[in-house]
Structure formats: C-alpha cells, structure tokens
N, C-alpha and C positions, 0 to 999 in steps of 0.2 A: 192494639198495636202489635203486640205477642203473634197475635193470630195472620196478620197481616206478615209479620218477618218470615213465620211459620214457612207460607203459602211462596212467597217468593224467591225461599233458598230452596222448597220442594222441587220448582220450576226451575231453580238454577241447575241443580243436581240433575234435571231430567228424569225422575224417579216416579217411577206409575205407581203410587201407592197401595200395596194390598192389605186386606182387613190383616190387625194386628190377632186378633183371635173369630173366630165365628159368630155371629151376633147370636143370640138367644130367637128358638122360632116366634113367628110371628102368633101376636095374643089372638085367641078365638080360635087356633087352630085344631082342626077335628082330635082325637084320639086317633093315633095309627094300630095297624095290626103288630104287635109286637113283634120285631125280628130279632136275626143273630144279630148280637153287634159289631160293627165292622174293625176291620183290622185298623190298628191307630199309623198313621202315615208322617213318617219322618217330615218337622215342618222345614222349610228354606232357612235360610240364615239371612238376616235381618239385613236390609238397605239402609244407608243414609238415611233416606226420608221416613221405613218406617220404624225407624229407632227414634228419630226427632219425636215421630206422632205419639209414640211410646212411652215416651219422656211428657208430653204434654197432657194425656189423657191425666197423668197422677196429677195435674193440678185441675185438670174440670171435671173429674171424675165419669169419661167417657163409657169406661168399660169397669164392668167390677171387678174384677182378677187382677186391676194394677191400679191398686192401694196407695202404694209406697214407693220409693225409687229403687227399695230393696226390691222389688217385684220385677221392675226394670232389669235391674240386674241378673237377679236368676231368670230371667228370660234371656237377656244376653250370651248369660253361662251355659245355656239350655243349647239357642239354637245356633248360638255364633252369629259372625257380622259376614256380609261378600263384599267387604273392603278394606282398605287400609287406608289408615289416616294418616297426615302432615300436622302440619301444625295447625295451619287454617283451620282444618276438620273440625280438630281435638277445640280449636277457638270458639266454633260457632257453637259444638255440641256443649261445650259451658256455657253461654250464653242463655242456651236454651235448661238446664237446669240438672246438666248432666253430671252425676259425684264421680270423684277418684276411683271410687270402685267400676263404674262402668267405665270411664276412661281406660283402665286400667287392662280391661280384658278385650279390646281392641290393638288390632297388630299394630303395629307401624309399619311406612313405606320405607325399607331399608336405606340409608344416607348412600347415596352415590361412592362410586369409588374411588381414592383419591387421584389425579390427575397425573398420569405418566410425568416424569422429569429426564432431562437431559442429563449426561454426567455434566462437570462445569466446564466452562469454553475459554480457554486462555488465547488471551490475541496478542501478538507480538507485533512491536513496529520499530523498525531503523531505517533514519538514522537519527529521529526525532520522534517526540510523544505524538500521539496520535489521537484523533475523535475517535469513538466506534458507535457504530449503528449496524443491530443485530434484528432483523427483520426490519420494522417499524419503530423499535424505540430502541431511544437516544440514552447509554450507559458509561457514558463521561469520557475523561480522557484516559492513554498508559500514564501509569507511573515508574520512570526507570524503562520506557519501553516495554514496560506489563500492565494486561490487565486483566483481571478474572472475571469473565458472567456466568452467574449461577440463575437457578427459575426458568432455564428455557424448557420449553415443550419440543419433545423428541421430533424428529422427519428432515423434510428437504427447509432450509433458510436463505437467505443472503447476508453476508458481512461488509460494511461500509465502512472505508477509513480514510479519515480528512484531517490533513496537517498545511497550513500559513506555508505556502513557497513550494508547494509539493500538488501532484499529481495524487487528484481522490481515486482510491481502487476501490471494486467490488468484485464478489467474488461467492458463487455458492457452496455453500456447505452440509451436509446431512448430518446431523445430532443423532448419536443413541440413544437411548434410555440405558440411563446410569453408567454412562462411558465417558470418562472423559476424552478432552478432544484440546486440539490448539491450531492456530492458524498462526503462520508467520509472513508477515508484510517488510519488502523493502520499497521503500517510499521511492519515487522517481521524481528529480525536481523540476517543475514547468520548465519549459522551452524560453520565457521571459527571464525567470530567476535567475535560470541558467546563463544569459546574456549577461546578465545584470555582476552577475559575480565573475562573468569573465574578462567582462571590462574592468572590475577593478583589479582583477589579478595582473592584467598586463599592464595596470600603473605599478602595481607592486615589483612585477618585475624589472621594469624601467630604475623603479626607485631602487631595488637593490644592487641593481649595477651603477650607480651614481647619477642616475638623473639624469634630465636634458641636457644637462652641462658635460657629461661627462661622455654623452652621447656625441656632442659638438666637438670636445678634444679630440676624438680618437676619429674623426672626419679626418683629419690633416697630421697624421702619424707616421713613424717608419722602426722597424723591430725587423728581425733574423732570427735564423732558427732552423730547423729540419723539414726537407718532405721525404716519405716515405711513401713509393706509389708501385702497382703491380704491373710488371708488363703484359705484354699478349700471350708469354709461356707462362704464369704465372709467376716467375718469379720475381724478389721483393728488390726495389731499387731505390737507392737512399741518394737526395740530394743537399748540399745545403743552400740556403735560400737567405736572402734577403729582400725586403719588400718596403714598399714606398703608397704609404694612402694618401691621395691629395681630394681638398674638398671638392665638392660635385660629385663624386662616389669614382673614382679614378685611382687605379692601382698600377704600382709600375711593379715587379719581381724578376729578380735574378738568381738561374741553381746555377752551380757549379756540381759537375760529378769527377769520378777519375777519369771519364772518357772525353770531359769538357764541359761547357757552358753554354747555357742558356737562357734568355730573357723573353720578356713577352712585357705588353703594353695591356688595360683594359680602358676604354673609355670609359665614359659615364653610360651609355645605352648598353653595356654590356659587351661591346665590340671589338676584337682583338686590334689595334691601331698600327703594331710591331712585333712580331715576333722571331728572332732570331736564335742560330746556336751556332758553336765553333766547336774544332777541335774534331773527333769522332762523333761526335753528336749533331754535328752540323749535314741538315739535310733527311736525319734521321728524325730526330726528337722535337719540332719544332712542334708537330700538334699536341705532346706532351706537354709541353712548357703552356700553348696558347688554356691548352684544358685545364692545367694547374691555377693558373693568375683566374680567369672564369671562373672557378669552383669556389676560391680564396674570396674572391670578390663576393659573389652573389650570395653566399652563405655565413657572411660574416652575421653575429648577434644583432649587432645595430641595423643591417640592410634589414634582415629576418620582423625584428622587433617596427621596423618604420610599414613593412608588409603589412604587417599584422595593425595596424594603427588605423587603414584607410579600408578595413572586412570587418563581416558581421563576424562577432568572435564569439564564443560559448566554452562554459566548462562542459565535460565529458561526463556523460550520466554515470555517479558510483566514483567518482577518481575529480574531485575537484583540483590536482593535481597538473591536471589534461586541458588544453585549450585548442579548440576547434573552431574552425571558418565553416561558415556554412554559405549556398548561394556561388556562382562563378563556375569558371569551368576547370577550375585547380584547387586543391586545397592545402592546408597546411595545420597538421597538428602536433602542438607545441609538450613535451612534457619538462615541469619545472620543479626543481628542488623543493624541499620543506624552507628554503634559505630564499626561496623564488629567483633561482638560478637557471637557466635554460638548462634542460641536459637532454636534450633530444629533440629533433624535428623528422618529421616523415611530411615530404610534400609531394604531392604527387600534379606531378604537370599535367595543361592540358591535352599532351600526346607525350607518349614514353612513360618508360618506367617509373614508378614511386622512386625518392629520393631517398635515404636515413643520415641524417648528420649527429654525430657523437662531441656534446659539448662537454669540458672538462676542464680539471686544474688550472680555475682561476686563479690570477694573478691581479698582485694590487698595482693599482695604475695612479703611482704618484699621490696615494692618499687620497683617491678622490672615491675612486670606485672599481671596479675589476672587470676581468677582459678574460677569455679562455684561454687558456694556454695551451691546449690540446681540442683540434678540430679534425673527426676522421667522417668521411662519407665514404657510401659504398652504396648499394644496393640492400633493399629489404631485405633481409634471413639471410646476406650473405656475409662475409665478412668485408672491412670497411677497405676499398682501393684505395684510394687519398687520407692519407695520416698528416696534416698540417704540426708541428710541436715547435712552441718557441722558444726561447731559451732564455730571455728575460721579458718583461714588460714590455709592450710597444711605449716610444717616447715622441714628444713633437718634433717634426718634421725641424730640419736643420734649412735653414733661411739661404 
C-alpha cells in the first residue's frame, strides 16, 4: 500500500525520478584499463519525488549508502532540495517517514504578504440614521448619524444608503491604503413622504388658526385699519380703510385719504361690482381702490389655505417648514411658522409676475383662533407695494 501512495503522489508532483546515487556496475563485468579518475561533478538538489524515494529506500533497504534516515539527511544537507514546501508537503513528507531533522532543512514557501487595508471609512447621514452598503456588504446602521467601517481593501468602491421615508443614494468612492476617509449624505425624502407630510401640515395649519370653525367666522366679518400703497413715483401713500367680508367670498372696502375717498365692491368670482371715489381722488384712484379690495380679497389666509386644500401639496426638500403644489399651471408655495402660522406665500400665476405675500402679527380673534394683522404684497426681491395693517381684530358682521 506504501509502495502504491509512493507511485501516485510521484505522478501527482510530475517528477521524472533520477537514480538517488549510481547503481554499482553491472556483475561479470570485464576488468577495464585503468584510468584517471574523473573529476567528481556537483550532484542537483534533490526533488519532491526523489527525496520520497530516498526516504523509502531506508526501509527496503534499496541502496546501501542509505542505512538510516541520518543518511537521508546528510544527503539532504549535502545536496539541498529545488523546492519549497507548504504544509501539505511537509504533510505528505511525514507520512512517508520523514524526521524533524530533514523537515527541518527544507525552505518554506514564504507566507503571502498581508493584505493592503484602507484607512477606516466614516459615513455620515442627516437627517436620520441610515443603512450603509460599502461594495457588497451590508455594515448596519449610523449611530447618532455615524458610522465607522474598518477592513476595506484599498481602490475604487461604491457606497449605499437607505433610510424608511427617504430616497436610497449611491455614490462612488476611492479608499487609500491607510488614509482615512468619510463620506457625508443628506437624505432627500421620497416624492410620496413628502405628500404625505404636507398634507398633514396644512391640517396643522388650519388647526392653528382655529379650525374650520373659525375659518367659517371670519367668512362673514368686518375690521379697519390702514393701507399703505406705492404710487407710479414711487412714493408712499397711506390710507385708512375699512372693510366688510360677507359669505360667498365678497368684500366690500372703504379708504379715506387727505385728498378723499374711495370704495370698491369685490364679488365672489373676483370681479370689481363697484368701484368709486370722491373728492381729489375721484376719477384719479378708482383702479387703486378696485386693485386694493382684489389684493385684500384673493390673498386673504383662509381663500389661500381653501387653494391649497383642493392641490397636490408637498413639503419642500430640506425645509419641512415649505409647502409646495405641484401639477397645474400656477403654483403656490407656502412658508409656515414653527407655531404653523402662514408667514409667506410666493404664487406665481399662470401669466405674470410671481406674487410674495408677507403674513404677520397675528391677532386673537375672539378666543377662538387668529387672523394676520399685517398683510404686505409686492413683487419677488422687491419691496412689498400693498402694506394691509389692522388695528384691531376683524369681528362678526353687524346684522
């Protein structure tokens, strides 16, 4: 069986075995003529196979010069090995009967070198913890919006990050060897989430201005108070005013200035019904007054907030603060207190300018709920031409 493992790891190694030493000449041979003797010729260093053969002659007693496995060895010592062993080698070569000592004077295959490293890879995510997936594997979530991976192999990667309500990013990255490195993510929230939270913020806002209820009161009101508006020289012209809401969305307003007075009617479609003025003002300021009650009307909180009720509405990516329509051919984007108080709109119609309206110093309306006290519109970036300021609370409409 010996002889049989011999022969089949000789054939595995590939090893064309040569005599271990010279065989003695052949018996009966003549006498020769005596010569010089020849120069002794450096032997090769020993293979796999015939180190095995070498090893095996000392137990069948093959060759007489290898007695012992000490013969073995100072043969080894002699002419060396042309390999280098692993472990398997060094396995087989005990098997077959090989001591410590010949072990011993065989090289080893030097161990590989250890594996380049990355420096370690810190991921950052806001505005929430985040998966990460760094090539192919899956290294948990942040903590605190951190997280450190260590053990990557240095070159080009990709970084993946997935968070519940947010848009997954990826993003390549090249690792040093021994550098650290960090990547910072800010999440974007899906297109749905985003619906989703902006329809309840414009319950919120509702709710903080008192509710349906209080939406319903202020339908059928009447309040006074200041306009301040720009003329065509730019300078500033102060009127006071008095106004009258009736249900159906219908506004009645009266200014008085030093040069006289002026009233205007709006319907419910938005449509001037009446507009007059007396005094120095008559003839001159009519489309002021009609532009005044129009402005007053259509940009009230409540017409705003009933807009917004019947559009696809979204928070604003980065600023949940921001409430945007999407779809249609106008839009309207709302900005709201920490208190979910209107304090801005920019609507941009669908022909003309962007609008910006400036909401402001709410007023309590009767204990129910609050109302702006201060309404200025103007144009984008520029400063506000209609300054609406009330002076007390709007109250119910006098019967």
């Amino acid at each position: 069986m010996k002889q049989l493992l011999l022969v089949a790891t000789v054939l595995c190694l590939a090893t064309c075995l040569g005599p271990v030493e010279a065989k003695a000449q052949a018996r009966g041979a003549q006498p020769q003529t005596q010569r010089q003797p020849a120069v002794s010729q450096p032997q090769a260093p020993l293979t796999v196979g015939q180190l095995i053969q070498a090893i095996d002659c000392v137990a069948t007693s093959c060759l007489p010069s290898l007695t012992s496995l000490a013969d073995v060895e100072q043969m080894v010592d002699k002419r060396g090995v042309s390999f280098q062993a692993d472990e398997t080698t060094i396995r087989i070569l005990k098997e077959f009967g090989a001591t410590d000592g010949i072990v011993g004077l065989i090289p080893r295959i030097p161990p590989p070198p250890p594996p380049k490293v990355a420096g370690q890879l810190t991921v950052f995510c806001a505005p929430r913890d985040c998966a990460v997936i760094v090539g192919d594997k899956y290294f948990g979530l942040t903590e605190q919006g951190r997280k450190v991976v260590t053990g990557l192999a240095p070159g080009e990667t990709r970084i993946q990050v997935i968070s519940d309500g947010y848009d997954n990013e990826t993003r390549p990255v090249r690792l040093e060897e021994n550098k650290p490195g960090e990547e910072k993510f800010s999440l974007q929230i899906t297109k749905s989430a985003r619906q989703q939270i902006g329809k309840e913020a414009l319950l919120d806002v509702v709710s903080a201005l008192g509710g349906i209820n209080v939406m319903a009161y202020l339908a059928d009101v009447e309040g006074s108070g200041m306009l301040q508006w720009t003329d065509n020289n730019g300078a500033k012209q102060q009127w006071s005013m008095n106004f009258v809401r009736r249900a159906g969305n219908e506004v009645a307003m009266s200014f008085k200035g030093s040069d006289g007075e002026c009233s205007a009617s709006i319907s419910s479609t938005g449509q001037a019904s009446r507009k007059e003025c007396k005094g120095k003002l008559k003839n001159v300021a009519e489309s002021v007054a009609e532009q005044a009650a129009v402005l007053f009307q259509s940009y009230q909180v409540s017409a705003v907030l009933q807009a917004l009720m019947g559009r696809s509405l979204a928070v604003s990516q980065g600023d949940k603060g921001r409430l945007e329509t999407s779809g249609g051919n106008d839009s309207y984007v709302l900005t709201v207190s920490k208190e979910n108080f209107p304090t801005e709109l920019v609507y941009a119609p669908p022909n003309g300018m962007p609008v910006k309206v400036e909401y402001a110093n709410y007023l309590n309306v009767n204990n129910l709920g609050r109302y702006p006290g201060r309404m200025a519109l103007g144009q984008v970036g520029k400063e506000p031409g209609w300054v609406f300021t009330l002076s007390n609370s709007p109250t119910r409409r006098a019967r």
